[in-house]
ZAGULUM-854526 format. One record per residue: x, y, z of N, C-alpha, C in turn; residue in three letters. Coordinates in steps of 0.001 Angstrom, whole numbers, padded with zeros to 6 digits, always signed. Each point is the difference from the previous one (the first is absolute). Layout:
N
XYZXYZXYZALA...
***
This chain:
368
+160406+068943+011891+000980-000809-000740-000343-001463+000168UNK-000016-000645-001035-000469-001309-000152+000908-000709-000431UNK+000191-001531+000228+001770-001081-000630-000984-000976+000208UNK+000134-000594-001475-000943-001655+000194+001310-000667-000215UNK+000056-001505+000870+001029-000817-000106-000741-001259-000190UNK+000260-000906-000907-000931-001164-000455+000988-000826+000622UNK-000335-001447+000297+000795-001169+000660+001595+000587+000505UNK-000326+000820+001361+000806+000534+000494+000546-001158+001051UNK+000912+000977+001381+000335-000351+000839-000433+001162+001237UNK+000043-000144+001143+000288+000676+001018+000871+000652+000280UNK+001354+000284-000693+001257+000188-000206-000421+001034-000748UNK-000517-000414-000902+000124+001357-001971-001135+000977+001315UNK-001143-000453+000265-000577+000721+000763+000142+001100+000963UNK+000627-000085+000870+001196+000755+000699+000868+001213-000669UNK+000216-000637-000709+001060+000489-001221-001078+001255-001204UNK-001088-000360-000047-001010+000839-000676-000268+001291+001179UNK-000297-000503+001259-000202+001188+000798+000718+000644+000076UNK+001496-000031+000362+000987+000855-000033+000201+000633-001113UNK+000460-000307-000797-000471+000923-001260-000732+000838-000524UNK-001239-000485+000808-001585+000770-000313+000428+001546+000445UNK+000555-000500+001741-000028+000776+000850+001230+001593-000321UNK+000928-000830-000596+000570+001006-000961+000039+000776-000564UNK-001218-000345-000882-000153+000027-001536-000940+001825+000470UNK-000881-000351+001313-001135+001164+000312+000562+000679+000684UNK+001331-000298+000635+000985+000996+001045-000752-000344+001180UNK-000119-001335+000478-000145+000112+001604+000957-001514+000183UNK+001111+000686+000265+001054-001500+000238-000370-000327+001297UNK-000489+000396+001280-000371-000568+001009-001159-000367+000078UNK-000739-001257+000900-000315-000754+000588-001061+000735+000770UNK-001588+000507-000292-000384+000828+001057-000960-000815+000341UNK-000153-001330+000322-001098-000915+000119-000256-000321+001299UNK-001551-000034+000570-000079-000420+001826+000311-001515+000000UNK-001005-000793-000957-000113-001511-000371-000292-000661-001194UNK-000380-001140+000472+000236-000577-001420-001446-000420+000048UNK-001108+000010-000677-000943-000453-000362-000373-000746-001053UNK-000399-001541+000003-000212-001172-000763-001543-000253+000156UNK-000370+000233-001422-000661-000516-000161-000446-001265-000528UNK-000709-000801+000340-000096-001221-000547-001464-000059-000464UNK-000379-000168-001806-001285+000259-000521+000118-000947-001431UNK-001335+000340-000831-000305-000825-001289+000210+001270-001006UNK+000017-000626-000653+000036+001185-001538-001224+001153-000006UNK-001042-000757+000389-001432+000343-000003-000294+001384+001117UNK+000858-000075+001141-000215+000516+001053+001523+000963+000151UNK+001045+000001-001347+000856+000777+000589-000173+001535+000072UNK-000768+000069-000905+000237+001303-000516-000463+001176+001183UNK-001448-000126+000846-000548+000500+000648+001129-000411+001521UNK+000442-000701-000045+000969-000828+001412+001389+001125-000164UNK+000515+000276-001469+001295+000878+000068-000821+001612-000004UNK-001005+000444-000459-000785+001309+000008+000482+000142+001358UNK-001102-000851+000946-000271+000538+001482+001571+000099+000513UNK+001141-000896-000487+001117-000013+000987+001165+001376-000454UNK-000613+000582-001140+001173+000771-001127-000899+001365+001202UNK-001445+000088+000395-000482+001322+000312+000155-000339+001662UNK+000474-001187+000586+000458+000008+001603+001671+000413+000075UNK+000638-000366-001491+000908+000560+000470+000653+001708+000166UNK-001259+000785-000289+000650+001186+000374-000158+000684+001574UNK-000713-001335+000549+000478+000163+001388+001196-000415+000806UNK-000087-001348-000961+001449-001143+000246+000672-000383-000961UNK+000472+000636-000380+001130-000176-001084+000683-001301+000030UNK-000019-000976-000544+000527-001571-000106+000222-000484-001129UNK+000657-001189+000515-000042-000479-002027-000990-001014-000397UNK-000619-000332-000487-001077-000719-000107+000315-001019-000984UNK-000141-001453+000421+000488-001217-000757-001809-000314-000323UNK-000194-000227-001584-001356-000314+000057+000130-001773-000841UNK+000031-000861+000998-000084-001578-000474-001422-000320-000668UNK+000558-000533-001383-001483-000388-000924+000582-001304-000599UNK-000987-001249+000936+000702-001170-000275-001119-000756-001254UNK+000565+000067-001271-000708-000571-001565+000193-001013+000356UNK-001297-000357-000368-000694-001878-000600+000299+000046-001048UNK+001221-001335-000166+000539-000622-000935-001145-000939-000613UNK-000278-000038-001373-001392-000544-000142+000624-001774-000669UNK+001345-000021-000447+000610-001262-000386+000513-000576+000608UNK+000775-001149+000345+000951-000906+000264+001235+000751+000074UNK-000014+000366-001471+001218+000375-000361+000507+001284+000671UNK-001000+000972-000071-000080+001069+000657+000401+000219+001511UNK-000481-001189+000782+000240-000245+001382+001307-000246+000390UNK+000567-000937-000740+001051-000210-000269+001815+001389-000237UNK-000912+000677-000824+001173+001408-000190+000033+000966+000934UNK+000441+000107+000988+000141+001421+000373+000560+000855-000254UNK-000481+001454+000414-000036+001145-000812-000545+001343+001026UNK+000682+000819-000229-000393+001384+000895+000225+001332-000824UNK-001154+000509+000036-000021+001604-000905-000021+000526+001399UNK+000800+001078-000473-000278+001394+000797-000264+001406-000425UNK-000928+000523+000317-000249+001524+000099+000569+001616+001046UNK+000834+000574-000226+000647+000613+000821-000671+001376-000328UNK-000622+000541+000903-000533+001536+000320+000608+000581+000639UNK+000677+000943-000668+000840+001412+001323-000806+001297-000309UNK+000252+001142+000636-000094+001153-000267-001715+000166+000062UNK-000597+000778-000975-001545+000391+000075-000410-001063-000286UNK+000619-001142-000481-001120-001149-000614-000340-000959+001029UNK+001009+000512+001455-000314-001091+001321-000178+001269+001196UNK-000923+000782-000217-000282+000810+000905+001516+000835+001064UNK-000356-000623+000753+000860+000291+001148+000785-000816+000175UNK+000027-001474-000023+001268-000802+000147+000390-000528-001677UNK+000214-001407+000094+000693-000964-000644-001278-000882+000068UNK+000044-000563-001244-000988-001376-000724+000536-000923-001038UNK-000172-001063+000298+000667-001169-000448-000798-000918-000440UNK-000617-000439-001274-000758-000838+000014-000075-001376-000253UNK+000115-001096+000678+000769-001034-000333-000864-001336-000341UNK-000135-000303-001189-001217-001179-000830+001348-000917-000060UNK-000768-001252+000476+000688-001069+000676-000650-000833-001247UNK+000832-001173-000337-000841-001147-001206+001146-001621+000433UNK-001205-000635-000085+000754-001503+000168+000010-000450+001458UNK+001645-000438+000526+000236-000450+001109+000449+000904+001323UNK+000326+001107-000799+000561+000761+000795-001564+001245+000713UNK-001133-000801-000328-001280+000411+000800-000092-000319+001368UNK+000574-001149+000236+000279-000636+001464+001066+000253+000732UNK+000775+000864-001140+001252+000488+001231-000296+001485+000043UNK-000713+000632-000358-000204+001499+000010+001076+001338+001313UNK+000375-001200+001043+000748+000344+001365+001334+000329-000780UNK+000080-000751-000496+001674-000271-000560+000740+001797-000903UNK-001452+000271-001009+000014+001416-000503-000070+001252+000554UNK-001332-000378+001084-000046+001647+000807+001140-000015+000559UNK+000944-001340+000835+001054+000839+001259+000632+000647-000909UNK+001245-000070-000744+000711+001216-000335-000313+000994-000256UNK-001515+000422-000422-000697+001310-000157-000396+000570+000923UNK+000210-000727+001428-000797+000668+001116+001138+001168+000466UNK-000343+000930+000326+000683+001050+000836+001047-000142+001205UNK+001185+000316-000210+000656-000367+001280-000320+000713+001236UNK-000151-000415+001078-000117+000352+001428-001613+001138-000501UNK-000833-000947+000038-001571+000770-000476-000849-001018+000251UNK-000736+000385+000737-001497-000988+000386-000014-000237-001410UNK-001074-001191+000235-000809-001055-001714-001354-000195+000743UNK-000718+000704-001049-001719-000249+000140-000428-000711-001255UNK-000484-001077+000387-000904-001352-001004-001347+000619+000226UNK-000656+000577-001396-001468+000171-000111-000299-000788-001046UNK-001094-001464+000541-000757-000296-001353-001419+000989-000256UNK-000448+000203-000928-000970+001073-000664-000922-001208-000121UNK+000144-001619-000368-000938-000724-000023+000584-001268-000171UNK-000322-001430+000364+000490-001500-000445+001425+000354+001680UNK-000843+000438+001007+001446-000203+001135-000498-001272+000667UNK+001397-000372+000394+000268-001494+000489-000519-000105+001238UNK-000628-001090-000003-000399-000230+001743+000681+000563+001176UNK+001271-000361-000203+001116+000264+000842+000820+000908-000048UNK-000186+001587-000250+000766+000450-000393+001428-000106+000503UNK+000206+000012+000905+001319-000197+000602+001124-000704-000195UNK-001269-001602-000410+001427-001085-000447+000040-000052-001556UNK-000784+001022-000595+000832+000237-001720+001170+000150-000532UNK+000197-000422-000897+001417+000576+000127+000662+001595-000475UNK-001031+000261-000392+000126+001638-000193-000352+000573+001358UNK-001495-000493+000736+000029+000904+001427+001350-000683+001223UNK+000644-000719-000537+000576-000199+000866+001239+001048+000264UNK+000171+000734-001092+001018+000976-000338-000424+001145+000625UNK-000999-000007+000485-000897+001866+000404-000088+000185+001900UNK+000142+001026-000118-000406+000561+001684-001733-000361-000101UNK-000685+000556-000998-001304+000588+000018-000659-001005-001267UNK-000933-000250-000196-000780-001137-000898-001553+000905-000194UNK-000064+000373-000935-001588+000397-000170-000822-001073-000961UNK-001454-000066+000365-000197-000519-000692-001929+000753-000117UNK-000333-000604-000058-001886+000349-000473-000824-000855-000631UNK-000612-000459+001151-001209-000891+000415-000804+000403-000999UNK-000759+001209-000528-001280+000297-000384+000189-000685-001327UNK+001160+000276-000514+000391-000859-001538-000093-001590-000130UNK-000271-000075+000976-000242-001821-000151-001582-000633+000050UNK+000308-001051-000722-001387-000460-000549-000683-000866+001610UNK+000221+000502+001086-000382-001171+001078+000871+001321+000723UNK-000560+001502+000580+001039+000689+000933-000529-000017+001375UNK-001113-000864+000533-000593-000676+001235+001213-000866+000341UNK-000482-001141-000705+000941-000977+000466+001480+000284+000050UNK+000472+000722-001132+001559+000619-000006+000230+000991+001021UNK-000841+000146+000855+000569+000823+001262-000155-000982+001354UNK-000452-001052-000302+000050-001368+000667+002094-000414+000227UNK-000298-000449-001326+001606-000293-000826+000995+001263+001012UNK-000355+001312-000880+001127+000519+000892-000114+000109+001305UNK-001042-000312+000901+000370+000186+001097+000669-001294+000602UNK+000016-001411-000441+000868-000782+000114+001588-000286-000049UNK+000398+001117-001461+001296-000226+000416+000535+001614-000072UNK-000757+000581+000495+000458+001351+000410+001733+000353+000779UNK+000835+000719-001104+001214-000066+000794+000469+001915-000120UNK+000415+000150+001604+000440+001930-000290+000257-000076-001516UNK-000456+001433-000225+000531+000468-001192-001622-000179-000727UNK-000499-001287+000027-001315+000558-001258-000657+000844+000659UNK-000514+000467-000970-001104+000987-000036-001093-000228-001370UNK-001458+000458-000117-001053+000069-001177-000327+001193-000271UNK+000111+000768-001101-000489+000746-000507-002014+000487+000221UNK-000677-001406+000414-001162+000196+000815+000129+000402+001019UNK+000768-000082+001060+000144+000625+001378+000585+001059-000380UNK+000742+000588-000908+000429+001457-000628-001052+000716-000013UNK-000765-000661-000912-001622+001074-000479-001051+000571+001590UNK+000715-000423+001071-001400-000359+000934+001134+001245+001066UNK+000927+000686-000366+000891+000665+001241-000645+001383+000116UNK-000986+000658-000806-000485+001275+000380-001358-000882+000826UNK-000593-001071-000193-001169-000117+001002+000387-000418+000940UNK+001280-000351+000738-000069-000596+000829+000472+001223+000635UNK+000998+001642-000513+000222+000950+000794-001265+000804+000072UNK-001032-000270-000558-001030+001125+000186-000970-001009+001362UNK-000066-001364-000013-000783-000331+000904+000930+000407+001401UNK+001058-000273-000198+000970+000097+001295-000287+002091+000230UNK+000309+000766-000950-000535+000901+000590-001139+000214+000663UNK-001366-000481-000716-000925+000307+000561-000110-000723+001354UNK+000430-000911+000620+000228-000912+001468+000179+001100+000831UNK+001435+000624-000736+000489+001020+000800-001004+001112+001023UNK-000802+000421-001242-000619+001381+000590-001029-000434+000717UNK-000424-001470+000730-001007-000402+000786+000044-000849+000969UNK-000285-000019+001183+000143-001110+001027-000836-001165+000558UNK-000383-001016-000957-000715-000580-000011+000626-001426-000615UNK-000965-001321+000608+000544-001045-000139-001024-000441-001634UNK+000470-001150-000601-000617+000050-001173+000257-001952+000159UNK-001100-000141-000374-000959-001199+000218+000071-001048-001396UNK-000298+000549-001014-000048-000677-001653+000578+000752-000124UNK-000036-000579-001803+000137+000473-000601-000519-000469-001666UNK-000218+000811-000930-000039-000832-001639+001215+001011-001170UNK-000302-000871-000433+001240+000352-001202-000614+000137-001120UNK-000231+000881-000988-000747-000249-001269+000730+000143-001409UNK-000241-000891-001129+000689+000587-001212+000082-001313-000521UNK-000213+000049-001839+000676-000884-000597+000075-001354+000273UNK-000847-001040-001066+000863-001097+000658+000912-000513-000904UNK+000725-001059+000451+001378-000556-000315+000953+001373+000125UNK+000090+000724+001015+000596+000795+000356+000714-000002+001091UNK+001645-000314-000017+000900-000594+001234-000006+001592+000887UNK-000150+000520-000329+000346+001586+000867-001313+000027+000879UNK-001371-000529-000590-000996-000147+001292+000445-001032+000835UNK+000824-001402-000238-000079-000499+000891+001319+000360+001012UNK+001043+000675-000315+001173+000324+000208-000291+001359+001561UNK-000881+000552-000567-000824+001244+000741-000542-000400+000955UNK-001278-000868-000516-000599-000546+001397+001073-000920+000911UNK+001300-000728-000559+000519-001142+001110+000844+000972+001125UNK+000185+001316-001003+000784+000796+000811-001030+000782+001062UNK-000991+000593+000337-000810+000820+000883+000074-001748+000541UNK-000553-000843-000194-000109-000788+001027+001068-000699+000804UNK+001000+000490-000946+001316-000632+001161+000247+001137+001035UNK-000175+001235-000445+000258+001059+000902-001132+000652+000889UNK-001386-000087-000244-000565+000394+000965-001029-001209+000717UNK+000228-001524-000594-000630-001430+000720-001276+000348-000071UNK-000297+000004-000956-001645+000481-000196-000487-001101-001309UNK-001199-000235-000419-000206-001084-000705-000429+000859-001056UNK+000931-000439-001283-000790+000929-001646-000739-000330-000426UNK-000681+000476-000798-001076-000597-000994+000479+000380-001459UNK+000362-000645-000951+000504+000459-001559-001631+000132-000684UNK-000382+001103-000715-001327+000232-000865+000471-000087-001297UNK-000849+000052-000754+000143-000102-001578-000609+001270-000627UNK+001249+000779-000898-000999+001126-000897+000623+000051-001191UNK-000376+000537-001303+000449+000089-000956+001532+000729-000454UNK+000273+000728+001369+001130+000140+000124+000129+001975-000653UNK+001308+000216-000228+000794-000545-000504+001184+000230+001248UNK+000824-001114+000191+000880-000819+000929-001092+000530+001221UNK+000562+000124+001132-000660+000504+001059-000730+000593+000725UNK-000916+000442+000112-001254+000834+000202-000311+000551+001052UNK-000125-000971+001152-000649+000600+001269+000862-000854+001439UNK+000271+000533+000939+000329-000886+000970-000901+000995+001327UNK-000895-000799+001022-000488+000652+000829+000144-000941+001558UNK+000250+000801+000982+000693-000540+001162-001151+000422+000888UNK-000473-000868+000602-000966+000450+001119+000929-000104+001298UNK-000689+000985+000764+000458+000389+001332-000887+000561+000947UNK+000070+000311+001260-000538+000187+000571-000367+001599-000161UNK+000754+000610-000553+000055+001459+000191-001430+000371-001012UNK-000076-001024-001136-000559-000463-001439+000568-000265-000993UNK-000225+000097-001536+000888-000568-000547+000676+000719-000730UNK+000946-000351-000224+001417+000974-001504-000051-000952-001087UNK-000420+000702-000879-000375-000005-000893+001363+000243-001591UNK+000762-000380-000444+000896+000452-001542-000739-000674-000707UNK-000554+000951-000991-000857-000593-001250+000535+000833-001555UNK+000359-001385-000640+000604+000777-001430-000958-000693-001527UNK-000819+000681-000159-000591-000776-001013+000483+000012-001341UNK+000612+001286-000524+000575+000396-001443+001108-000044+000125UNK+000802-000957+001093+001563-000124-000218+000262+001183+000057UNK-000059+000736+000242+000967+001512+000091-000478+000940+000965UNK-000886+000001+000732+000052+001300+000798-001446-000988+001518UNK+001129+000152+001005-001027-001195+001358-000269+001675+000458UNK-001266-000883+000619-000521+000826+001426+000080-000992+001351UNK+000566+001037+001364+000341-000622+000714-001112+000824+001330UNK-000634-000685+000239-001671+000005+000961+000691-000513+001810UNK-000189+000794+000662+000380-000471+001532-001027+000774+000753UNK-000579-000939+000708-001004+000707+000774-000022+001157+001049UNK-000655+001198-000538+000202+001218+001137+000683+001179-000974UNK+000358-000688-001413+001196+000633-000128-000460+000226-001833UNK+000080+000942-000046-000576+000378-001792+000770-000820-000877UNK-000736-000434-001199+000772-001105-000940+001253+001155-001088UNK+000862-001075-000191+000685+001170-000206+000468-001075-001500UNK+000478+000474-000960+000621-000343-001478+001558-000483+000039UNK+000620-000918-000366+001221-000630+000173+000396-000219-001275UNK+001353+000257-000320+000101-000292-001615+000467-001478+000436UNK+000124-001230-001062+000033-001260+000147-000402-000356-001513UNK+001053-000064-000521+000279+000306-001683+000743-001922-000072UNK-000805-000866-000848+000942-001039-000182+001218+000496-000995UNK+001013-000901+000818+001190+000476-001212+000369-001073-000060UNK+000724+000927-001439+000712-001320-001544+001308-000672+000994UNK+000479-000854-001028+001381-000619+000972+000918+000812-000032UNK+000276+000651-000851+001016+000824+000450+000405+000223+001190UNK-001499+000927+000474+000190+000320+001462+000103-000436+001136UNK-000252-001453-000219-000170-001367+000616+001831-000261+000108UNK+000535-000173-000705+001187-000640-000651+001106+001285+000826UNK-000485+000952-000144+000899+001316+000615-000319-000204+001333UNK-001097-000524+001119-000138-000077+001415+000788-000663-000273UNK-000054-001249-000128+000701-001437+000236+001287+000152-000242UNK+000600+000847-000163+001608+000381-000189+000933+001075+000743UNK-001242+000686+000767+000212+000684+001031+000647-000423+001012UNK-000662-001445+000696+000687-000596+000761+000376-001537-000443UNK+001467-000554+000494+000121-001075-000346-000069-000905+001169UNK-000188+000097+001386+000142-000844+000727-001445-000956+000364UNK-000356-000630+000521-000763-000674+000387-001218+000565+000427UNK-001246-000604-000748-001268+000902+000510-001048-001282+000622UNK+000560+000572+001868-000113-001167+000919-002176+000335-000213UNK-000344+001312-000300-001560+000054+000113-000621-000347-000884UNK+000430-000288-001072-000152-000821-001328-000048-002017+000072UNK+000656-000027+001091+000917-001307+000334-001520-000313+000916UNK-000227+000292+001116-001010+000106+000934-001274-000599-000698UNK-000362+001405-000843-001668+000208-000749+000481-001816-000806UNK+000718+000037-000386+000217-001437-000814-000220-000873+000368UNK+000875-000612+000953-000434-001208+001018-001211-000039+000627UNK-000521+001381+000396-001188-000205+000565-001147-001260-000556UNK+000144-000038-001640-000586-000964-000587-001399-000014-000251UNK-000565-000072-001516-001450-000015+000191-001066-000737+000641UNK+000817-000784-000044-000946-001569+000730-000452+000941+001578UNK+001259+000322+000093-000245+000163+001535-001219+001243+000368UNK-000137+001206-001732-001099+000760+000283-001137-000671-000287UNK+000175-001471-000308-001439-000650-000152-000378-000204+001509UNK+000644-000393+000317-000157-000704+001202-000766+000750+001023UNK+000790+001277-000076-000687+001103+000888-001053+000706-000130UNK-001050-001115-001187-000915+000570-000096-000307+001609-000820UNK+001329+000232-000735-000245+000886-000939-000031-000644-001189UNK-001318-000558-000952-000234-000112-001373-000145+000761-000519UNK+000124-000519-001252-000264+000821-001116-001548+000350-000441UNK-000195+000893-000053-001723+000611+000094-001059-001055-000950UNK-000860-000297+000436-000963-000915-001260-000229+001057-001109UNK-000072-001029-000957-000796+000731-000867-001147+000554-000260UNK-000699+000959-000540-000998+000782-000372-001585-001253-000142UNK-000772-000310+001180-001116-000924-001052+000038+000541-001176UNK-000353-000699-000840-000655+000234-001455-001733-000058-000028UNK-000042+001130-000561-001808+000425+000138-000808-001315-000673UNK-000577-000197+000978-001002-001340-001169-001257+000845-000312UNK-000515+000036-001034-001376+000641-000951-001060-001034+000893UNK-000746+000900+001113-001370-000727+000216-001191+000251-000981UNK-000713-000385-000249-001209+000471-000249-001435-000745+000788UNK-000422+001570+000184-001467-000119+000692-000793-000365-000621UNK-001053-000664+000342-001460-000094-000777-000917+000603+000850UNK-000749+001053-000679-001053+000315+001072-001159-000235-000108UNK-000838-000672+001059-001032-000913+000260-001149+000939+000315UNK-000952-000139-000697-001441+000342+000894-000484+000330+001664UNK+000436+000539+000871-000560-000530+001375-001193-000355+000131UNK-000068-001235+001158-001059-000532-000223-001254+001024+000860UNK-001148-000021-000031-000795+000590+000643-000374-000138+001432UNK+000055+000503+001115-000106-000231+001655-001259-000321+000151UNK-000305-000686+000427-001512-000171+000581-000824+001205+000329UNK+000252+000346+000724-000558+001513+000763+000268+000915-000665UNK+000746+000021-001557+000337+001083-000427-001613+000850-000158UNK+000219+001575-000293-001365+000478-000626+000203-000315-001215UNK-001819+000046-000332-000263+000126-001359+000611+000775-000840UNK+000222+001432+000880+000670+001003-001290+001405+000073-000450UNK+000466-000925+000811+001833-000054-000264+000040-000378-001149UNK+001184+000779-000737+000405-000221-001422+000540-001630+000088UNK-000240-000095-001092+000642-001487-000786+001430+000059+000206UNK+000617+000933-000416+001528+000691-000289+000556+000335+000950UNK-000413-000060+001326+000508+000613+001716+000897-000958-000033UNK+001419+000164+000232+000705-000497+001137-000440-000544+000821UNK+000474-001099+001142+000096-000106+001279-000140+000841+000888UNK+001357+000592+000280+000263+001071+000414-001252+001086-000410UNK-000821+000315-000725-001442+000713-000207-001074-000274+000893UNK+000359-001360+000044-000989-000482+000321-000582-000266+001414UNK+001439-000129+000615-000074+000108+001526-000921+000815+000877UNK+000523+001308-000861-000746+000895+001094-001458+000259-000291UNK-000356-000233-001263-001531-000100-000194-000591-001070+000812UNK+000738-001288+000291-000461-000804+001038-000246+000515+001156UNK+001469+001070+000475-000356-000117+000873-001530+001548+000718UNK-000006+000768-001230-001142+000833+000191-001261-000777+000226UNK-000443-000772-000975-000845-000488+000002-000244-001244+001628UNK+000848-000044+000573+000082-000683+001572-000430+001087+001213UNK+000222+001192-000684-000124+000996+000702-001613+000375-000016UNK-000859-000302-001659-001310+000873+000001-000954-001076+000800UNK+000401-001510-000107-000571-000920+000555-000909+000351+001119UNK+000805+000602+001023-001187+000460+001414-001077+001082-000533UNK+000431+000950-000901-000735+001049-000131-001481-000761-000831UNK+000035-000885-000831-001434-000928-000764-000396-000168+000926UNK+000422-000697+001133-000493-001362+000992-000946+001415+000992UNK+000410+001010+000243-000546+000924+000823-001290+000948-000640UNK-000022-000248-001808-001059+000785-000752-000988-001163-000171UNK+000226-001210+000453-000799-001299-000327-000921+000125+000985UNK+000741+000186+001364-000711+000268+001369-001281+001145-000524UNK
***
């Protein structure tokens, strides 16, 4: 069930859900939270997909903010709010709201979500892309327990994990440190099954890829060992290998979908390690809402600081330079024999020298 409301209110809004909710026979309220999204026109569509297929784990209502560039004066000037209301099969499992903002009322965007937010229900702020330095002091994340956001979508996601680790406040979390939670339980398993201290380490995959550097800050905050980040064509993450004394462990994923995990003594064995879409990303991250202090850690740790420790980033490949040989005549040895080819090698030639050093006594004794 679908209700478009053109230059609405927050009020008529309200007033559309209940009705909706009516209209399909579910007069109660079966929602965990309220999920806001904050996105562009460009990026909603795939941003409400992933959140319409997380909610049939978490059923919520989903506010999706799409703040339009007013392209006039005049335009800037009017404000104006459409809304889109999804109940029933057309919003999966919860409630969807879609709310295109125009004019002045782009800068108050706070002012619209509160009355839509859920009473007595956590609020999760996910930007999908364009998130604020700060998430915290936004005025939309300021409304949320939980703030997602994702580094890899930004044009600079090195330095933007710089940024967030500066004003890092409980509650954020990145959708790059999302992508990296099956390697960090398969390395932690494999620790498990061995007793041995581990010395390095390297990190491999992708570059401009925040989940390699997110990966490596984390093994090095937790086992004080110095990383090395490598470079491969990817796709996202590839290889991470830990030397130790025992030897080394080895997770290597080259086709994104299926690692082998190598420990010395011990037969290599096949690991599924499947990248996944956001959805599935978007459904962890809603699992829990409180503070993710090991997320917080790997963060601060800071890249600078894996420079420092002497884990760089791998050189690049020389590039083959084209020699070309010329090949020269050798010149002729003094002592060579008469019968040595023109065409002998050096290396030919040696040992005919050195025969002929050898027949020397045998003349000198037929001369006698």
């Amino acid at each position: 069930m679908k209700t478009d409301l053109t230059d609405t209110t927050s009020s008529k809004i309200n007033k559309a859900l209940v009705l909706g909710r009516r209209a399909i026979g579910a007069p109660a309220v079966g929602m965990v939270l309220t999920l806001v999204i904050v996105t562009d026109e460009e990026n909603a569509y795939d941003a409400l997909k992933a959140a319409n297929e997380a909610s049939r784990e978490h059923p919520s209502r989903t506010l999706v903010v799409i703040k339009r560039v007013s392209r006039s004066p005049r335009d800037r000037a009017k404000a104006r709010l459409d809304a889109e209301v999804r109940l029933g099969a057309d919003a999966s499992a919860g409630e969807t709201v879609v709310l295109r903002l125009y004019g002045e009322v782009v800068d108050h965007a706070q002012s619209v979500v509160l009355p839509l937010l859920l009473p007595d229900a956590p609020v999760v702020v996910w930007w999908p892309v364009d998130a604020p330095t700060d998430p915290a002091k936004d005025p939309l994340g300021a409304l949320a327990q939980r703030r997602v956001t994702d580094t890899y979508a930004s044009e600079q996601p090195i330095e933007e994990l710089t940024a967030r680790a500066e004003t890092y406040t409980p509650g954020d979390t990145d959708l790059s440190w999302t992508r990296i939670t099956p390697w960090r339980s398969m390395l932690a398993a494999a620790l498990d099954q061995v007793v041995c201290r581990v010395s390095a380490a390297e990190v491999e995959g992708e570059e401009f890829n925040p989940s390699v550097e997110l990966l490596a800050m984390w093994v090095a905050d937790r086992l004080k060992v110095p990383v090395r980040r490598s470079k491969s064509a990817g796709p996202g993450l590839t290889s991470v290998r830990l030397e130790t004394d025992c030897g080394p462990i080895v997770l290597d994923r080259p086709d994104g979908s299926l690692a082998t995990l190598s420990i010395e003594g011990q037969p290599d064995r096949g690991v599924a390690l499947k990248r996944r879409d956001t959805a599935e990303l978007i459904a962890e991250e809603l699992r829990r809402l409180d503070p993710d202090d090991t997320y917080a850690a790997a963060l601060k740790f800071g890249v600078g600081r894996l420079d420092e420790r002497a884990a760089v980033t791998a050189p690049e490949p020389e590039e083959e330079v084209e020699v070309t040989v010329v090949e020269t005549a050798p010149e002729a040895a003094p002592d060579a024999s008469p019968d040595a080819s023109p065409d002998a090698s050096p290396a030919e030639e040696k040992p005919a020298a050195k025969s002929g050093a050898k027949k020397a006594p045998a003349r000198k004794a037929a001369a006698k």
